[in-house]
C-alpha positions in Angstrom: 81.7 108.1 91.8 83.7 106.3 89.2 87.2 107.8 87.7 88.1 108.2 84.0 89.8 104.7 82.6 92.3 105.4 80.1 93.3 101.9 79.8 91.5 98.9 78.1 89.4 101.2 75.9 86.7 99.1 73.7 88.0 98.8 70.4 85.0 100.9 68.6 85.7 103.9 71.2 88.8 104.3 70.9 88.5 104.3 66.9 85.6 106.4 67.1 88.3 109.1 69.5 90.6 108.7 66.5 87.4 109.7 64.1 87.1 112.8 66.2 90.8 113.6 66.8 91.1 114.3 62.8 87.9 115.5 61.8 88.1 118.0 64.2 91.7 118.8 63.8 92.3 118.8 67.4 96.3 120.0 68.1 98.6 117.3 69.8 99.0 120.1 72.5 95.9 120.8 73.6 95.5 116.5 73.7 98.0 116.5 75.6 96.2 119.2 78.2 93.3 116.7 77.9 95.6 113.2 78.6 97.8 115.3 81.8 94.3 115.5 83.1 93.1 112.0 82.5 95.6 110.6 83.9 94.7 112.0 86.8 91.9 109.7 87.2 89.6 112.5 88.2 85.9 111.2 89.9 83.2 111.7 86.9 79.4 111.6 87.6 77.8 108.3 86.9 76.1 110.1 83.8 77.0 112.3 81.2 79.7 114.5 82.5 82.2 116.7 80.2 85.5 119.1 80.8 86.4 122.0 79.0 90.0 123.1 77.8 91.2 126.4 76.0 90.3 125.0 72.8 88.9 121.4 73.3 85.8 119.7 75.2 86.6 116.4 76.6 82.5 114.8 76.7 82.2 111.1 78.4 79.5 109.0 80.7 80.3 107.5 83.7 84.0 106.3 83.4 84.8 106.6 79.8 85.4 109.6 77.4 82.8 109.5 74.9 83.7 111.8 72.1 85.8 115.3 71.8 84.5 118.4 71.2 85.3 122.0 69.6 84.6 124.8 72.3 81.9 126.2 69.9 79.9 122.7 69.8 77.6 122.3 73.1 78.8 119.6 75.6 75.7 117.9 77.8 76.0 116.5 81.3 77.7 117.8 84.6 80.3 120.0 84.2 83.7 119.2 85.5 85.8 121.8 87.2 
């Protein structure tokens, strides 16, 4: 099973994070739940795979976070506990 990389992001993901970051007016505290847990570098699924937080959804596949997500949106993949 391969672990969340928080390092070396490709260039378009990490600017598409950013997107998400401000259009979904995420707070710097409840990124900061989200990065404590990254770091980490908790085993994923190989697939689609996503984490919920009081008032954030952390979505990715395989070992890179994909895209972040309000709690009212719906997250696909295996559910990380």
């Amino acid at each position: 099973m391969p672990k969340i990389r928080r390092q070396n992001l490709p260039r378009a993901l990490y600017a598409h994070l950013l997107d998400r970051v401000q259009q979904r007016a995420i707070s710097a505290e409840q990124l900061r739940l989200a990065l404590r847990w990254i770091d980490t570098r908790p085993e994923v699924s190989n697939g689609r795979w996503f984490k919920r937080f009081p008032q954030l959804v952390v979505g990715g596949e395989g070992e890179w976070v994909k895209t972040f997500l309000l709690p009212s949106q719906t997250a696909t993949g295996d559910e990380i506990v």
